[in-house]
Every structure is written in C-alpha cells, then in structure tokens.
N, C-alpha and C positions, 0 to 999 in steps of 0.2 A: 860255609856256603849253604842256599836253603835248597831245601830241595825242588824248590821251582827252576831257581839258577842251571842247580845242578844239569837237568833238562834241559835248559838251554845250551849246554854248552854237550851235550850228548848230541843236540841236535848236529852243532857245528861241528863232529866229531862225523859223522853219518855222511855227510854233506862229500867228500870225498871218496868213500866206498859207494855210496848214490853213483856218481859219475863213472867212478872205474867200470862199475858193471853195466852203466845205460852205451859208454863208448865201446866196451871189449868187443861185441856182437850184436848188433840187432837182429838177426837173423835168427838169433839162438834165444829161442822160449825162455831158457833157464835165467839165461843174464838178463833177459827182458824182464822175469819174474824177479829176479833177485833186486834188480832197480825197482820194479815196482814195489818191492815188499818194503824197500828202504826208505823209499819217498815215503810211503802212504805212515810208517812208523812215524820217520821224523814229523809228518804234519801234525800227527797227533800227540808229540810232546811239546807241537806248538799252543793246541788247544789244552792239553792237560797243564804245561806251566802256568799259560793265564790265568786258570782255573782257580790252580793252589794258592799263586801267586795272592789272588784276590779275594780267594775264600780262609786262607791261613794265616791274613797278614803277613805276607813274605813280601812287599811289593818291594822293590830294590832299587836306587836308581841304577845298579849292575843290571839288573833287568829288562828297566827302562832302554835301555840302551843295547844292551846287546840279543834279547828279545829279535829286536825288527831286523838288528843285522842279521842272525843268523838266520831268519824269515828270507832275507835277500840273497844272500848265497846259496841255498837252498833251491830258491823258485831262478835264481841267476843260471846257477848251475844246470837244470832242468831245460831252459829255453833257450840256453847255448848246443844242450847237447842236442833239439828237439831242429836248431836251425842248422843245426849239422847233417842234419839230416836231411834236409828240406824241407821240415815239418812244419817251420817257422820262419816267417818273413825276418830278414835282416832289419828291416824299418822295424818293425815289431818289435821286436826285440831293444832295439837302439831308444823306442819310443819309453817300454818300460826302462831301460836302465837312465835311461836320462831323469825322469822322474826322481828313480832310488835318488840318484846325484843332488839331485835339488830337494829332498828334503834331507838326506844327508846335513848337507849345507845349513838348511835351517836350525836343526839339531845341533851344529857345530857353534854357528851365531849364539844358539839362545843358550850355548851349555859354557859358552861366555863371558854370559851375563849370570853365568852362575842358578838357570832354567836349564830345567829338564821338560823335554817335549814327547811325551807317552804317543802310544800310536791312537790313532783319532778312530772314530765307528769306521768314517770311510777306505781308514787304511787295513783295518781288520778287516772289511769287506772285500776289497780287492785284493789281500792276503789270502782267504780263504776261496774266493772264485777263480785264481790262479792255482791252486794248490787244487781243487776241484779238476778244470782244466788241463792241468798237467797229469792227474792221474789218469783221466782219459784217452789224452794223446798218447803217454807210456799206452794202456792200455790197446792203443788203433795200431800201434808198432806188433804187435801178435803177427805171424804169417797169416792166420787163418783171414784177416780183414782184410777183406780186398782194398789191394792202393790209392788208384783213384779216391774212391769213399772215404777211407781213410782218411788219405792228407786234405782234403773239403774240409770234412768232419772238425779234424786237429786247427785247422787254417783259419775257419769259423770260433773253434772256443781260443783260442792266440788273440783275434781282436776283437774280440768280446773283454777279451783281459787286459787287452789294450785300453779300451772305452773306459772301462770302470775305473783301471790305473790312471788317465789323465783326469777323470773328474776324481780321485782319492788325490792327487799333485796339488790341483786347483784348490782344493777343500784346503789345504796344509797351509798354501800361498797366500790363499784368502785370510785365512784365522792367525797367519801370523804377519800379514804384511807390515804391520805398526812395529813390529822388531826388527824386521828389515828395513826395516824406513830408517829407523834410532840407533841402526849398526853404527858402530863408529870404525 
C-alpha cells in the first residue's frame, strides 16, 4: 500500500474518533478541542495524500476512489454532528449529501465501463471550502462565542458550502452526462 493510500485510510480511521468527541460535549472546550484537533489533522492528510499521491507517482485507482469517500464521511460526519446541533439546516445538509449520492453514482456508471472518475478542480474546491467551514463552525462551538453570532456565522459558511457543492454536482453531471446518456 503507498503511502498516499496509507493516509487515506488514516483518515477514515480519524473519521469516528472526529465524531465521538464533536457528540460527547459541546459544552466542554476539551472535546470541542479534541474534535477540532482531529478534523483539522484529517483534512490535512487529505491535502498531504494528494500531494504525494501526485508528486511520488503513487496515483492509485485505490486512491482514486477512496480519496473522495473518505473526503465524504469526514465532512458528512462534521455537518450531521453540526445539524445536531442546530448549527446546520437539515435542507443543507440533505442538499450536500444528495450531491455526494449523485456523483457517487456516476463513479459507480463509469467504474462500469471499466472508467475511473478522479475528483474534478471543482470538487476539490468545495472539498476544501467545506473543510474550511467546518473548522470554523467546530471553532464558533467554544463557549466564549456568543450564540446568536455564532450560529449566523456557522449558518452563512453551511450555504456557502452549499452553493459551491451544487455548482461542484453540476460541474460532474455536466462533464459526464454522455456516460449517463450510454449507461446501459
């Protein structure tokens, strides 16, 4: 396994310690801290896998592929525990994973046809503006931030993550629609 892989699968490994400690307490700095310490690691062996991935020759279609998933449980995980809160509209949330589902899908179509479908500029964009976002919100969860302000704050970068997510959907649907045409 490369050690880009290996990362990725550190991530999805993270991915559940992430949540235990963003549910246990919000109230409690420490678990707030500790969620935040775990998200902001994981994103960053999102960025360090692609990195090596593509500066080492490691690209993998293991990579290809489980790269985005673990990207998606990761920020899934995040904005379930963020709408649990109230931090996060339900439509929001439904908006992005609907999305995941429909390029899921296309991945599945074109992996087929024996096509592998790497993540595009735009889905690393709203990869990263998510993952931006969410460390924010974690961050607006502190007691010291006042509530109100707060969930504004958090509510504003959710559909902003929103926006970007449906035009990263569209950008997928767009560039692959002639494989969904030719599904058999």
């Amino acid at each position: 396994m490369t050690t880009a892989n290996k990362l990725t699968v550190l991530r999805i490994i993270m991915v559940p310690f992430f949540m235990l400690f963003l549910m246990l307490d919000i109230k409690n700095p420490v678990y707030v801290t500790l969620a935040l310490v775990l998200f902001v690691a994981a994103s960053v062996t999102d960025a360090l896998d692609g990195y090596i991935a593509r500066n080492f020759n490691q690209i993998t279609n293991f990579g290809k592929f489980m790269d985005p998933l673990a990207d998606k449980m990761l920020t899934t995980a995040a904005f379930l525990g963020l709408m649990s809160f109230g931090r996060a509209s339900a439509w929001a949330v439904m908006i992005i994973m609907t999305r995941e589902f429909i390029v899921a899908g296309i991945r599945l179509v074109a992996a087929g046809e024996g096509k592998v479908i790497a993540a595009s500029v735009w889905g690393k964009i709203k990869t990263i503006f998510q993952m931006v976002a969410i460390i924010a919100a974690i961050i607006l969860l502190y007691p010291f931030c006042p509530e109100p302000t707060a969930a504004l704050i958090t509510n504003i970068l959710v559909w902003l993550s929103v926006a970007i997510t449906v035009i990263s959907g569209a950008d997928y649907v767009i560039k692959n629609k002639d494989l969904l045409k030719d599904a058999k």
